[in-house]
C-alpha positions in Angstrom: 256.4 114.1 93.3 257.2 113.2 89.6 257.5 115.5 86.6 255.7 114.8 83.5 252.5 115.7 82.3 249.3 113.8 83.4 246.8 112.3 81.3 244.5 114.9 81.5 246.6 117.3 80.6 247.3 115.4 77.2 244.3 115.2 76.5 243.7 118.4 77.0 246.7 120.1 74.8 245.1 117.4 72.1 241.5 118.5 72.0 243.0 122.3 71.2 244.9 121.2 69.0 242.4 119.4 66.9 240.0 122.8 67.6 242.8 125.0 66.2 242.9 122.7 63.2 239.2 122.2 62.4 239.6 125.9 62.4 242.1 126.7 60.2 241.8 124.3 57.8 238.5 125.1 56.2 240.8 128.6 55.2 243.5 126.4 53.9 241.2 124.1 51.8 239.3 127.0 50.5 241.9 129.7 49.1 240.9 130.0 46.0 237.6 130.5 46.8 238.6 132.7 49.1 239.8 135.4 46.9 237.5 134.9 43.8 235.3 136.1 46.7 237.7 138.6 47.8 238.1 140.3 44.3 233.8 140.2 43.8 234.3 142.1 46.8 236.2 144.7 46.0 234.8 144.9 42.2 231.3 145.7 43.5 232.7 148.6 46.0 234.2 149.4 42.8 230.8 149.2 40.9 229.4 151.8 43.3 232.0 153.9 43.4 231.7 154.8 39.9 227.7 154.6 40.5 228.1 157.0 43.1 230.6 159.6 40.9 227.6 159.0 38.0 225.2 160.4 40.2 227.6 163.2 41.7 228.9 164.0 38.2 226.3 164.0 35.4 227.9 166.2 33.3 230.8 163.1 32.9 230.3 159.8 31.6 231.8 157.2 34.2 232.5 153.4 33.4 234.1 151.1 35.0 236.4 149.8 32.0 237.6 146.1 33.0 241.3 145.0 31.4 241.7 143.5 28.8 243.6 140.2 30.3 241.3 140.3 33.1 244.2 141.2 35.8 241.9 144.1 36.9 239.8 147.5 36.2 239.8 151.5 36.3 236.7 153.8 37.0 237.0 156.4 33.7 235.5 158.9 31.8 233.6 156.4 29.3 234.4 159.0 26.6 238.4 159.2 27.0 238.7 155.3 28.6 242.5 155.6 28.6 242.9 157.4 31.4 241.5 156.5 35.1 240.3 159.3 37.1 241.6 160.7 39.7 239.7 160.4 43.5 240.4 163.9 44.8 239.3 165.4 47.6 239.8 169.0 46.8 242.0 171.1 44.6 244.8 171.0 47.8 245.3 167.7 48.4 246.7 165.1 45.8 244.1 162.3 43.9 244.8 159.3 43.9 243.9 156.6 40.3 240.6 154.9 40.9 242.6 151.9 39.0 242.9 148.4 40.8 245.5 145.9 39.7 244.6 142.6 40.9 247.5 141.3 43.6 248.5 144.8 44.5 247.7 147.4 47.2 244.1 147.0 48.8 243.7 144.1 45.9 246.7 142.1 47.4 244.4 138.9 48.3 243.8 139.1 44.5 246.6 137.3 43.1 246.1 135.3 40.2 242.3 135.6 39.9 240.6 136.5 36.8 237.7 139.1 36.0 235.9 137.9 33.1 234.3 139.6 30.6 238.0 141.4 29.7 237.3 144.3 28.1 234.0 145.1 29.6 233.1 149.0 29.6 230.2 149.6 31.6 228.6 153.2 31.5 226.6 154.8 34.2 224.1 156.9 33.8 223.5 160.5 35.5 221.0 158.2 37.2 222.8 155.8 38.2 221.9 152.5 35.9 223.7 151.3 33.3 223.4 152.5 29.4 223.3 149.1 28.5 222.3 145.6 29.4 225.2 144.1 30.8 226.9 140.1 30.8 227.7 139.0 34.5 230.7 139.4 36.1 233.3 136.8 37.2 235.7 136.5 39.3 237.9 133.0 39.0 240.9 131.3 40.1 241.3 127.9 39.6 238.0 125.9 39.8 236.5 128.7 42.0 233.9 131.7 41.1 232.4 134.1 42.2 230.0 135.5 40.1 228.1 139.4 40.1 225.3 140.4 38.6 224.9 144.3 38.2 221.0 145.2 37.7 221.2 147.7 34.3 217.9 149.6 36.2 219.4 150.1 39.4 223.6 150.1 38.8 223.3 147.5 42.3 225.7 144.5 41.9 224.2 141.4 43.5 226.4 138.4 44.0 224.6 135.5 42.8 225.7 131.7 42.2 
């Protein structure tokens, strides 16, 4: 009996390697895309979150007030747009700031990616459109986009490109 591997065996180990690679590499070769992708993501949760505390809340004027360099947004009261507001449950339990900072917390993935139009205040109504027409939405990094779309009727934010 001899040690070694057989041919078969090579062959083998080399057809799952090339599988782990044709795999993995499509995610390699896409990263930026990726997380322009990621952040349209999370901006349009974003979007109906403040939607959803328009229609909840029609005595307040919520927005969704996006930074000024483009490095990420807060939901606010469209009236004082300094301050985010606060997600509370109840009057016990501590709120946390409806702010997202592009490459940190649950925005991570983010890093380095770009929301254009900076600056953009976009007001809800108490039924749930927008007060105005809006421009679309981009996320970037790099070469790669990913673009949204938010309906001024409806408040929806469709991902188009």
């Amino acid at each position: 009996m001899r040690s070694g591997f057989t041919f078969v065996e090579l062959l083998v180990t080399m057809s799952i390697m090339v599988l782990l690679a044709m795999l993995t590499l499509p995610l390699a070769l896409t990263g930026d895309q990726g997380r322009a992708d990621a952040t349209a993501r999370i901006l349009a949760g974003d979007l109906e979150h403040a939607q959803v505390l328009a229609l909840s809340r029609p005595d307040l004027r919520v927005a969704l007030l996006i930074d000024a360099d483009g490095t990420g947004w807060s939901i606010v009261d469209a009236d004082h747009p300094g301050t985010p507001l606060m997600d509370q449950l109840d009057d016990t339990h501590a709120g946390r700031s409806l702010r997202t900072v592009l490459g940190k917390g649950r925005a991570a993935v983010s890093e380095d990616v770009l929301v254009t139009p900076s600056g953009q205040l976009l007001v809800f109504t108490s039924l749930g459109g927008l007060e105005v027409r809006t421009p679309q939405l981009q996320a970037s990094m790099g070469e790669a986009t990913a673009t949204l779309l938010v309906d001024a009727d409806t408040g929806f934010a469709m991902r188009i490109d």
